[in-house]
PAVEXFI-555609 format. One record per residue (C-alpha): residue in three letters; x, y, z; chain; residue number from 1. Coordinates in steps of 0.02 Angstrom, whole numbers, plus 50000, padded with zeros to 5 digits. Layout:
! residues N
@r:Ala&u:X&v:Y&w:Z&c:A&k:NUM $
...
This chain:
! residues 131
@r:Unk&u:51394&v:52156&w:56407&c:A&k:1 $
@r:Unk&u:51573&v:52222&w:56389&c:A&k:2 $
@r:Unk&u:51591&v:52374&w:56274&c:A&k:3 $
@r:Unk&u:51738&v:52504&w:56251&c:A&k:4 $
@r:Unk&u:51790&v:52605&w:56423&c:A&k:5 $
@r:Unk&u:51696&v:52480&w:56543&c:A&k:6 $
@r:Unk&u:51804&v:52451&w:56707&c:A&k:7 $
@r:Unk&u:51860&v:52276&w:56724&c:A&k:8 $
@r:Unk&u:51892&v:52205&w:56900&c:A&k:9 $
@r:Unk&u:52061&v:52078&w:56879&c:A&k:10 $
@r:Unk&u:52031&v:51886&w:56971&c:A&k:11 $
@r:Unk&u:52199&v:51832&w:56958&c:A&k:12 $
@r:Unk&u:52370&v:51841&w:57045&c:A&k:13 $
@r:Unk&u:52463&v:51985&w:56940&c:A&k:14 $
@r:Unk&u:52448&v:52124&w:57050&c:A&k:15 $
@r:Unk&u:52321&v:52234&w:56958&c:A&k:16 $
@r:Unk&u:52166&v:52274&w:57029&c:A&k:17 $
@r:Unk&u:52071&v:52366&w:56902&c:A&k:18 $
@r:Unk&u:52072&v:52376&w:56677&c:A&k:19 $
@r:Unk&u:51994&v:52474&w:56553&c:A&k:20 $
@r:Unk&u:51927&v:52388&w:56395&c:A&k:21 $
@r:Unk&u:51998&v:52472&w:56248&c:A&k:22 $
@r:Unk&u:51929&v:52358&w:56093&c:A&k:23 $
@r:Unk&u:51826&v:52208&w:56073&c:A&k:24 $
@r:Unk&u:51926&v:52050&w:55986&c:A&k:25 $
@r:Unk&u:51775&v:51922&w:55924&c:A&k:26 $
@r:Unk&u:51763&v:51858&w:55751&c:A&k:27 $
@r:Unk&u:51598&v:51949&w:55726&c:A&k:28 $
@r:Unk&u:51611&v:52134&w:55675&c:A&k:29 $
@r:Unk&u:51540&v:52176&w:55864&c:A&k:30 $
@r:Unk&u:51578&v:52320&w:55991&c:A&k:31 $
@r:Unk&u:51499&v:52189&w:56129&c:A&k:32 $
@r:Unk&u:51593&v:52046&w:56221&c:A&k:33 $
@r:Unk&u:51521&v:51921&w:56324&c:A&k:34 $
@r:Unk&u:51584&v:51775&w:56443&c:A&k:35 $
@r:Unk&u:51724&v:51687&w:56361&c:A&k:36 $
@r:Unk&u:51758&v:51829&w:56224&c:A&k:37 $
@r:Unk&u:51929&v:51930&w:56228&c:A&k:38 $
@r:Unk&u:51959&v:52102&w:56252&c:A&k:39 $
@r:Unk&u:52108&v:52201&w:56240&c:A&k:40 $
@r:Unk&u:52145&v:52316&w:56421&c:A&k:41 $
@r:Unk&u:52215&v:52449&w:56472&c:A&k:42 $
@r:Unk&u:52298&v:52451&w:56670&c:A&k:43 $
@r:Unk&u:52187&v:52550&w:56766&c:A&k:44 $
@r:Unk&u:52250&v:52531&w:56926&c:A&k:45 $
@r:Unk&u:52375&v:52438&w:57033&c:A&k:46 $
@r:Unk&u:52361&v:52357&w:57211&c:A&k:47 $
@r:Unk&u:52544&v:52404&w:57298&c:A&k:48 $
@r:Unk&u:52542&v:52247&w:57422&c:A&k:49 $
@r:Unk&u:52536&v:52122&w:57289&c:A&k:50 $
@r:Unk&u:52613&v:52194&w:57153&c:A&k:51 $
@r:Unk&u:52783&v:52192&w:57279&c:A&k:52 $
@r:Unk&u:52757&v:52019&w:57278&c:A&k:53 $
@r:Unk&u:52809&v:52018&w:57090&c:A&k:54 $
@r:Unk&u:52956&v:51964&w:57027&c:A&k:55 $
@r:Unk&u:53072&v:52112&w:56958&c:A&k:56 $
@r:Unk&u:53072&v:52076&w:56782&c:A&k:57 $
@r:Unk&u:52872&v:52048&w:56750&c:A&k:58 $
@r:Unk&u:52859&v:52230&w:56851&c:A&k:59 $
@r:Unk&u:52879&v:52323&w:56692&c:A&k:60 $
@r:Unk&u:52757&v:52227&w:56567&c:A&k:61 $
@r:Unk&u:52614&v:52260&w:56730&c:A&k:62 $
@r:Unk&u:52640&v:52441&w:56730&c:A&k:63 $
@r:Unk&u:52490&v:52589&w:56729&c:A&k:64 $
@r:Unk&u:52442&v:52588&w:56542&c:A&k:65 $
@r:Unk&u:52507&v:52448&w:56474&c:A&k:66 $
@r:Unk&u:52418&v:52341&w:56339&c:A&k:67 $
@r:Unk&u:52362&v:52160&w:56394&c:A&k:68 $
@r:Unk&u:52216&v:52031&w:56319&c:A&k:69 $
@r:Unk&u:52081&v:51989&w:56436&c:A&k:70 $
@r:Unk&u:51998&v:51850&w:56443&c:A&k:71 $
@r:Unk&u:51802&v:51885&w:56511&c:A&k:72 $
@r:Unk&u:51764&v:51748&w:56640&c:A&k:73 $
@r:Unk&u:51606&v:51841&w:56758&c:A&k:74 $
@r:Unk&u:51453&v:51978&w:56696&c:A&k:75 $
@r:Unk&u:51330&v:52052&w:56766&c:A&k:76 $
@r:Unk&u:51208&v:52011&w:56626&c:A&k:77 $
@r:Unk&u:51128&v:51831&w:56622&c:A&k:78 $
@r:Unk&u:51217&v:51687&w:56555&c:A&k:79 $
@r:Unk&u:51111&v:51543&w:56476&c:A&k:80 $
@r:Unk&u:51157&v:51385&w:56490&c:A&k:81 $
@r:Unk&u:51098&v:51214&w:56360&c:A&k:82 $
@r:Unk&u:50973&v:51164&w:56496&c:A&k:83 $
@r:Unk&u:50890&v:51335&w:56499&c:A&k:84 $
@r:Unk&u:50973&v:51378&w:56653&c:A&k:85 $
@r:Unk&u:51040&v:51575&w:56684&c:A&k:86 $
@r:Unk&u:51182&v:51635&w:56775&c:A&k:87 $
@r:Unk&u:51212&v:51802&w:56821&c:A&k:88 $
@r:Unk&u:51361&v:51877&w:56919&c:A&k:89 $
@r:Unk&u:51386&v:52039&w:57030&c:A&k:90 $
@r:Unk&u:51544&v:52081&w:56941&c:A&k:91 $
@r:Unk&u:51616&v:52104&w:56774&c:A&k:92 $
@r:Unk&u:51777&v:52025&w:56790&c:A&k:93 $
@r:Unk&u:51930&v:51982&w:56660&c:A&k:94 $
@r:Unk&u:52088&v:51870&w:56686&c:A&k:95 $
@r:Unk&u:52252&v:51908&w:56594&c:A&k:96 $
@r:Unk&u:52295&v:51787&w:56448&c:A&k:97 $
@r:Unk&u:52427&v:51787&w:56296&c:A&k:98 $
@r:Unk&u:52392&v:51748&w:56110&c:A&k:99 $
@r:Unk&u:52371&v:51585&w:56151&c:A&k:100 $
@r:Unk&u:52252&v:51636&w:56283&c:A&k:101 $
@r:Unk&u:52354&v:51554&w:56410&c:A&k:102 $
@r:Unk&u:52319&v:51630&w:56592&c:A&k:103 $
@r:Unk&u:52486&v:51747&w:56630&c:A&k:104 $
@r:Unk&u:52460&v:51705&w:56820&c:A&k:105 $
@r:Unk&u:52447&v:51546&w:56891&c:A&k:106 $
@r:Unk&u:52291&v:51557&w:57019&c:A&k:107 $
@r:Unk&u:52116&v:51637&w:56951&c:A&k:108 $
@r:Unk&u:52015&v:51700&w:57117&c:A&k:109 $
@r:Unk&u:51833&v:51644&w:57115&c:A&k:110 $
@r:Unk&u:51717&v:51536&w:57016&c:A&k:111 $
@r:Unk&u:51735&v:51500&w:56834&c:A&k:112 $
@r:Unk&u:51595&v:51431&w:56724&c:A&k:113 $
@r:Unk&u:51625&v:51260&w:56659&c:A&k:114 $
@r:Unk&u:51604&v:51329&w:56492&c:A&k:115 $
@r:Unk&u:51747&v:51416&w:56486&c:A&k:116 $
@r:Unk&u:51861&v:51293&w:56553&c:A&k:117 $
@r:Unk&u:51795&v:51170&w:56416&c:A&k:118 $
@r:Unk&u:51818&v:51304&w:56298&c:A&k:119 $
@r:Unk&u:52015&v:51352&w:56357&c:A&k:120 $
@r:Unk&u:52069&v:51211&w:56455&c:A&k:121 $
@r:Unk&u:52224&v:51292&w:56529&c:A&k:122 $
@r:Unk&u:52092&v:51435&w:56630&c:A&k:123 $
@r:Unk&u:52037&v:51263&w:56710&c:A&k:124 $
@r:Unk&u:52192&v:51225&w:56753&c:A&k:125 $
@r:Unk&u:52227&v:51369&w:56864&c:A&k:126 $
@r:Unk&u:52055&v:51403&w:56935&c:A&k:127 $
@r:Unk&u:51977&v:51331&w:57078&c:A&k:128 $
@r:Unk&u:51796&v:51337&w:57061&c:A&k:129 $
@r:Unk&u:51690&v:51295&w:56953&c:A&k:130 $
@r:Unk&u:51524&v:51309&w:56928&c:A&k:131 $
């Protein structure tokens, strides 16, 4: 359960450790997003040894306080799948996507639930695991 102000931990190659939720995108008037919702972020916080890594130009859109979607791939609340199975994660992590909630990066650290990647078949694409 992802509401407004939660900290975010960021599974993919951009260079950002850490987000802050700001608002909850879903097409039902809710203030609570789930795996597989999006979320617009705030940068909370930067890792220095891989955001050098970055190329010059994408340096100033990943910048402390800058606006991104999130896409919501782990939670620490369950996760019920069709065969009454439940999931649960240790972290609440997010992965940086466009408007077309394409993945900005090209690798996604971790496992992914195979519901999302059916869902938005270009997070499959980039991810490794899944479960």
């Amino acid at each position: 359960m992802i509401q407004m102000s939660t900290l975010l931990k960021v599974v993919d190659k951009t260079g950002i450790t850490s987000v802050k939720c700001i608002k909850v995108l879903s097409t039902i008037k809710s203030r609570i997003a789930f795996i597989g919702d999006i979320v617009i972020v705030s940068v909370y916080r930067l890792n220095p040894k891989k955001f050098k890594d970055v190329k010059l130009f994408k340096k100033k859109k990943f910048l402390k306080g800058t606006l991104h979607r999130g896409l919501i791939i782990r939670t620490c609340v369950n996760f019920k799948r069709m065969s009454s199975i439940f999931i649960k994660f240790d972290e609440n992590s997010v992965i940086l996507v466009n408007k077309r909630v394409v993945p900005i990066s090209n690798r996604v650290y971790g496992p992914v639930l195979r519901e999302i990647c059916m869902r938005f078949p270009s997070v499959g694409c980039v991810s490794r695991y899944m479960i």
